[in-house]
C-alpha positions in Angstrom: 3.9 -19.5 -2.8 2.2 -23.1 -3.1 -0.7 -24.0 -1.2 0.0 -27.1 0.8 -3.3 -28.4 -0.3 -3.0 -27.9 -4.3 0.1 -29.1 -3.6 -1.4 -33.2 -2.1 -4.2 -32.8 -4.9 -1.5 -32.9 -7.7 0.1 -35.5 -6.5 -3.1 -37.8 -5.8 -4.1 -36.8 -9.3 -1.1 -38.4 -10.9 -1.9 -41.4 -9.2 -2.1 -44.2 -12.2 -5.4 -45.0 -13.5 -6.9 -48.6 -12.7 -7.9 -49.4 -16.0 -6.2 -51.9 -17.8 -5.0 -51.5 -21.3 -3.3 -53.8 -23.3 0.9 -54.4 -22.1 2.4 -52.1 -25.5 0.6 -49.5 -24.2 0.6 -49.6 -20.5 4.4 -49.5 -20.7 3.9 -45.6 -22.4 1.6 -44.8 -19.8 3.5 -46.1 -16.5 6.6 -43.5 -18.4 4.2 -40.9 -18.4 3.0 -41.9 -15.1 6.9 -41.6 -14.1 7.2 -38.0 -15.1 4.3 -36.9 -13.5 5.2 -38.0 -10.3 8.9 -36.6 -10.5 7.0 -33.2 -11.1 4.3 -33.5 -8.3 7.4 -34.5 -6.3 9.0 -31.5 -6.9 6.0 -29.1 -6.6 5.5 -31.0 -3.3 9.1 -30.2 -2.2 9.1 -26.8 -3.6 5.9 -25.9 -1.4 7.7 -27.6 1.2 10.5 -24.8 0.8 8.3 -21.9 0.7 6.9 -23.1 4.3 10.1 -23.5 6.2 11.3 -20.2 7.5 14.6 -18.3 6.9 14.8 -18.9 3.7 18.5 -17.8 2.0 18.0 -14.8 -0.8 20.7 -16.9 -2.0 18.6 -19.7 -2.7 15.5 -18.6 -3.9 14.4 -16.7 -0.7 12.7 -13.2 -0.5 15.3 -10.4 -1.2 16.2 -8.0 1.5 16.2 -4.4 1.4 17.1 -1.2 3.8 15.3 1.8 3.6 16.4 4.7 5.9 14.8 8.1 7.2 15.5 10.7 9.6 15.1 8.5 12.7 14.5 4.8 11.7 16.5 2.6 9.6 14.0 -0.4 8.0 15.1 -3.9 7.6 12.5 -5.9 5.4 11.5 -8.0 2.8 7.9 -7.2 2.2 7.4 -5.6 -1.3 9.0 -2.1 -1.8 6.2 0.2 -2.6 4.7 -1.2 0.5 8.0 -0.7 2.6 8.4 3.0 1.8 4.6 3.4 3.2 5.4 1.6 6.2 8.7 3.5 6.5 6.7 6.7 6.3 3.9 5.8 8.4 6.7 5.3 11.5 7.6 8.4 10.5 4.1 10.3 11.0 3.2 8.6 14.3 6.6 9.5 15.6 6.0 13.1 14.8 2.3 13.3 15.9 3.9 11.3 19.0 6.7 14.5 19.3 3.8 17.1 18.8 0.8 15.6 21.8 3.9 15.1 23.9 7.2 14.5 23.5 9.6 17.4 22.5 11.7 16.8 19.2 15.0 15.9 20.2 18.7 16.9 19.0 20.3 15.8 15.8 22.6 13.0 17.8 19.6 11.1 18.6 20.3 6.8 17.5 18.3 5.5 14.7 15.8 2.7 15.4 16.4 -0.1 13.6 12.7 -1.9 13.0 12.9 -5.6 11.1 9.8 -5.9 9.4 9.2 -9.6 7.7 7.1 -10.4 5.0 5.7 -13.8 6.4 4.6 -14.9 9.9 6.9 -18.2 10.2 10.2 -16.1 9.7 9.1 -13.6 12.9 8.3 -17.0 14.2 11.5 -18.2 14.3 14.0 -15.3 15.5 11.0 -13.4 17.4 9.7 -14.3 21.4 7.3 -17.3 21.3 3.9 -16.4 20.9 4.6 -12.6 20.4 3.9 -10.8 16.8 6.2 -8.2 17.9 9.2 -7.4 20.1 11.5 -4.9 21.2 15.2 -4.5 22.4 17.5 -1.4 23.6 20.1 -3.9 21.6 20.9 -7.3 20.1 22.8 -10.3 21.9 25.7 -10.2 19.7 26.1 -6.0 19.0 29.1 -4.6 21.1 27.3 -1.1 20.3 23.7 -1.4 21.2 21.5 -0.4 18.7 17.5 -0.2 19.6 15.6 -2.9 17.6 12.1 -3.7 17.3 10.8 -6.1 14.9 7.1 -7.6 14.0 5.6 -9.6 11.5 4.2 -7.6 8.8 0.3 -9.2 8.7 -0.2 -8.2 12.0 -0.6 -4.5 10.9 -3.0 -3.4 13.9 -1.1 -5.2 16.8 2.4 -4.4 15.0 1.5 -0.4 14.4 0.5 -0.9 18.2 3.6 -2.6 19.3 5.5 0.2 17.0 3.9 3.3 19.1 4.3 2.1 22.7 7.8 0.7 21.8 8.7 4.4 20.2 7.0 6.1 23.3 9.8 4.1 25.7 12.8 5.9 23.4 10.9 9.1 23.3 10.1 9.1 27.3 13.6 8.0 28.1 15.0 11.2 26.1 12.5 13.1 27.6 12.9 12.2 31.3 15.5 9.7 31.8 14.7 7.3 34.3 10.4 7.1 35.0 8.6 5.0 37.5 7.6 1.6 35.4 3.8 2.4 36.2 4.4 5.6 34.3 6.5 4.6 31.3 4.4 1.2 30.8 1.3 2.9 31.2 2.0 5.8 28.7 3.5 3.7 26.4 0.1 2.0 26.5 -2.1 4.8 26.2 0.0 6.3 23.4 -0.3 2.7 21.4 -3.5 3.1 19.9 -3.7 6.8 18.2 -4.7 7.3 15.0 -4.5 10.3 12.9 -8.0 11.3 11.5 -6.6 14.4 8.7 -4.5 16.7 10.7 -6.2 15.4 13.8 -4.8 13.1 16.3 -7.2 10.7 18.6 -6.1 9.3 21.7 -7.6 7.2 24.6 -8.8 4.1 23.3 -9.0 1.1 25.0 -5.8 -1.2 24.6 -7.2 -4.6 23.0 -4.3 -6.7 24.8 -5.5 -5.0 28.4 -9.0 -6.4 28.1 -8.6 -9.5 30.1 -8.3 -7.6 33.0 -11.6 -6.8 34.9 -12.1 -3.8 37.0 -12.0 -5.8 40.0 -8.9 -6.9 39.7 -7.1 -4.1 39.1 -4.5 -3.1 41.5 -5.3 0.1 43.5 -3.8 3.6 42.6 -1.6 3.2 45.5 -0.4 0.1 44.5 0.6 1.0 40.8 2.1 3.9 41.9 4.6 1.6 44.6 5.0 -1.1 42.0 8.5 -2.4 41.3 9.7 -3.1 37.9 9.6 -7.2 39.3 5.8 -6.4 39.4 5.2 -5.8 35.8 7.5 -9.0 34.4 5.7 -12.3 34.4 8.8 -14.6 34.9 9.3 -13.0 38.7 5.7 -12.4 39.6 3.9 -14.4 37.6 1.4 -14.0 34.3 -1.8 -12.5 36.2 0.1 -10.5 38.4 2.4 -8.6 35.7 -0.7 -8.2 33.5 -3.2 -6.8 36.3 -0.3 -4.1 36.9 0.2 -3.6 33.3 -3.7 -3.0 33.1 -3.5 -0.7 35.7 -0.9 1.4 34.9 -2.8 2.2 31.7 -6.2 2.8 33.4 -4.3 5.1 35.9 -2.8 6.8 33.1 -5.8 7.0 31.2 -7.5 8.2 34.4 -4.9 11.2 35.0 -5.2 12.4 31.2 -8.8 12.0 30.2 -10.8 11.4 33.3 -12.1 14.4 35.5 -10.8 17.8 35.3 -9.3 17.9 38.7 -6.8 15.3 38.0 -5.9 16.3 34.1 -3.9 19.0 35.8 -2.4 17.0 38.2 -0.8 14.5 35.5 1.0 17.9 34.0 2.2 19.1 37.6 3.6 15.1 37.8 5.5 15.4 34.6 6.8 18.9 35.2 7.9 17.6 38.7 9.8 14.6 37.3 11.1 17.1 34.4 12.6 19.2 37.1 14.7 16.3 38.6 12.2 14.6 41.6 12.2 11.3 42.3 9.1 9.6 41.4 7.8 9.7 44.9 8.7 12.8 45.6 6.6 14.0 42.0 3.7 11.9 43.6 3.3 14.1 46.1 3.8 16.9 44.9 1.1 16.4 41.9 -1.5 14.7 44.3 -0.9 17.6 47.1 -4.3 18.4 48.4 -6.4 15.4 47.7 -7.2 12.8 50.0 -5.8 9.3 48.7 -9.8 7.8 49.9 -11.1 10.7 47.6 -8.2 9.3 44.4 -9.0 6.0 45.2 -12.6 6.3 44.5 -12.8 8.7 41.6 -9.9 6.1 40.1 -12.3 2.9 40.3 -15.1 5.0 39.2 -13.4 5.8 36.3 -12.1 2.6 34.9 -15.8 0.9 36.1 -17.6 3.1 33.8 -19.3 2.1 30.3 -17.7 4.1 28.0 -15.2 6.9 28.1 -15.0 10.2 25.8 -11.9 10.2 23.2 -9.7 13.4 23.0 -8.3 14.8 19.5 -5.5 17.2 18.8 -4.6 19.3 15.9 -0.8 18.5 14.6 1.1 19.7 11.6 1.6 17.4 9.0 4.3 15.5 8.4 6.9 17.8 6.0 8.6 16.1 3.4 11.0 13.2 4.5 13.5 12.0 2.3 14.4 8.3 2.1 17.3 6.2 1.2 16.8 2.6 0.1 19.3 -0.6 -0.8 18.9 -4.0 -1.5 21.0 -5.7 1.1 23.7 -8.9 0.0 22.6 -12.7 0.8 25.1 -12.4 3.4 24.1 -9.2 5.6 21.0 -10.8 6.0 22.1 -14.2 7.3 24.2 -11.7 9.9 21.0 -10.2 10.4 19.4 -13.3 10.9 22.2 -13.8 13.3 21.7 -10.9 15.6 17.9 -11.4 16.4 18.4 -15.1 16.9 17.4 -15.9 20.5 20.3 -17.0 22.7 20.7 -21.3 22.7 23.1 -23.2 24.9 25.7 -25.4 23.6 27.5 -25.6 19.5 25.3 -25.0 16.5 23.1 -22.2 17.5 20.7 -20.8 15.0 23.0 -17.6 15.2 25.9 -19.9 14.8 24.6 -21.8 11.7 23.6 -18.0 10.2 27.0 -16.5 10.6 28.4 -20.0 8.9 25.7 -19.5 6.0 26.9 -15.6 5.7 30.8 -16.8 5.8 29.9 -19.3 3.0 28.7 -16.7 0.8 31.4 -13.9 1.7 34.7 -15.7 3.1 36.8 -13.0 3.3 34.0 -10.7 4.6 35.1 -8.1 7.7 31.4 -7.8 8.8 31.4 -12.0 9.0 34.2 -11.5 11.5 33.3 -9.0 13.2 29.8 -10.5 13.9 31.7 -14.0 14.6 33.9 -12.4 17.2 30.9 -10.9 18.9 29.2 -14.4 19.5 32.5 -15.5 20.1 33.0 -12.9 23.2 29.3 -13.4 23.8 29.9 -16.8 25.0 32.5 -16.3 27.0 30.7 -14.1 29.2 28.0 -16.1 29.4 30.3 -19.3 30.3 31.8 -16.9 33.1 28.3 -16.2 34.7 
């Protein structure tokens, strides 16, 4: 890849020289002078290239590849030692994720489809503005949905962060169904930033995208608990609203798991309650039985007010051997892929429009090209019957 600055420097350096020399000669020179500009040119366009995003494997882009394990199927172009590592790594914090919490699951269980790209711009331009990362239960144009997260691969903190609370939704929906959104968000949270230390797993770190939030401003434990889904999305209540509930459900989770003894307990008896088919209320109350809500309410803010909090390890298993399956993918499936995770535009000549074209360009007679056509096709007409 060209730096855009090596790239002006080659051209201003084959600028002609101001010194004059006699007319036989100076007609050599402005031919060489010719040349060298038709190359800078060309260097200039070619770094061009390597800046816009979506770049076609069919034209010089990044080739694609899919890797698939037991539970995750990986759609990426980043080099492919470094994909079978990541591949693995979902792996490991999925099954230290099954062993602190979640119980494994049955062999019908979906894969997770995770879209890993190699540069920024390309996340940039399928992905939610000013996100690194992003998740769906399925894609605008899939008929059968298929959970899909996909990040940016140089954001390998926030994206391994995004990957754990994002996992934790799947695993806590197979777990318990339907949760309150206090408890789901805030677990997912508290999950996000374990890291395995040897055959030891750490939780209870603070959440880096949670620190905006002061103590003060935190809803009370009352509050969280009666939230409404509405409460937690900025578009209905507003930015500070939906991140001073998100803050607080991970404090109050936090709180329940690693804060006094008293309430650790309670936090089981809540998920053994909703385990046993209560509604979320009703599990409240039953876990909370016996204290007074003043007493909760106090212990809760003197929790989250304090300095520093301890961390909590637990012993897993390691990982046992996982085998892997790996392809490169054709031009075409990834210009359908492309596709899938565009965002939604109004009107003709949608990115996923111009994508599916691209794909139908390379592979006419292609069954997956119209397959993926019809499904924007019937997309739009629901949409235009809303």
């Amino acid at each position: 890849m060209h730096d855009g600055a090596g790239s002006s420097s080659l051209l201003f350096g084959a600028v002609p020289s101001s010194r004059v020399e006699p007319r036989s000669a100076r007609r050599g020179v402005r031919v060489r002078h010719r040349v060298w500009l038709a190359r800078a040119a060309l260097a200039v366009l070619t770094a061009c290239a390597s800046w816009s995003p979506l770049q076609s494997p069919a034209r010089g882009g990044t080739p694609w590849r899919e890797l698939t394990s037991e539970h995750f199927t990986l759609l990426t172009d980043i080099e492919p030692t470094s994909a079978q590592r990541a591949l693995l790594e979902f792996e490991t914090l999925r099954h230290a994720l099954e062993q602190v919490a979640f119980p494994p699951g049955g062999a019908s269980e979906p894969r997770v489809s995770i879209v890993l790209f190699s540069r920024r711009l390309d996340y940039e331009a399928l992905g939610p503005t000013g996100t690194i990362g992003a998740a769906s239960s399925g894609l605008a144009l899939d008929i059968e949905r298929q959970p899909t997260i996909l990040f940016a691969g140089d954001a390998t903190e926030s994206a391994r962060r995004i990957f754990v609370h994002e996992e934790v939704h799947e695993l806590m929906h197979r777990a318990y169904g339907n949760t309150p959104t206090w408890l789901n968000e805030g677990l997912a949270d508290y999950f996000s930033t374990l890291h395995i230390e040897g055959d030891l797993v750490v939780l209870g770190d603070v959440v880096p995208e949670r620190r905006g939030v002061g103590a003060d401003d935190v809803p009370s434990a009352v509050e969280i608990v009666g939230a409404h889904r509405d409460d937690f999305e900025p578009g209905a209540s507003g930015a500070w609203t939906a991140a001073r509930y998100y803050a607080g459900a991970w404090l109050l989770v936090h709180f329940l798991r690693d804060g006094p003894e008293l309430y650790r307990g309670r936090f089981g008896a809540l998920a053994a309650a909703l385990d046993a088919g209560h509604s979320a209320d009703e599990a409240w109350r039953v876990a909370m039985s016996g204290i007074d809500p003043s007493r909760l309410e106090s212990d809760f803010r003197t929790h989250i007010s304090a300095l520093s909090w301890p961390r909590y390890g637990q012993r897993i298993q390691t990982l046992p051997p996982t085998t892997i399956t790996e392809r490169p993918m054709r031009p075409a499936e990834v210009h359908l892929l492309w596709a899938r995770l565009a965002p939604p535009e109004p009107g003709p000549h949608s990115l996923a429009e111009r994508e599916i074209d691209e794909a139908a360009e390379l592979e006419p007679h292609s069954a997956e090209v119209a397959y993926v056509r019809g499904c924007a096709a019937l997309g739009k007409e629901s949409e235009q019957e809303r």
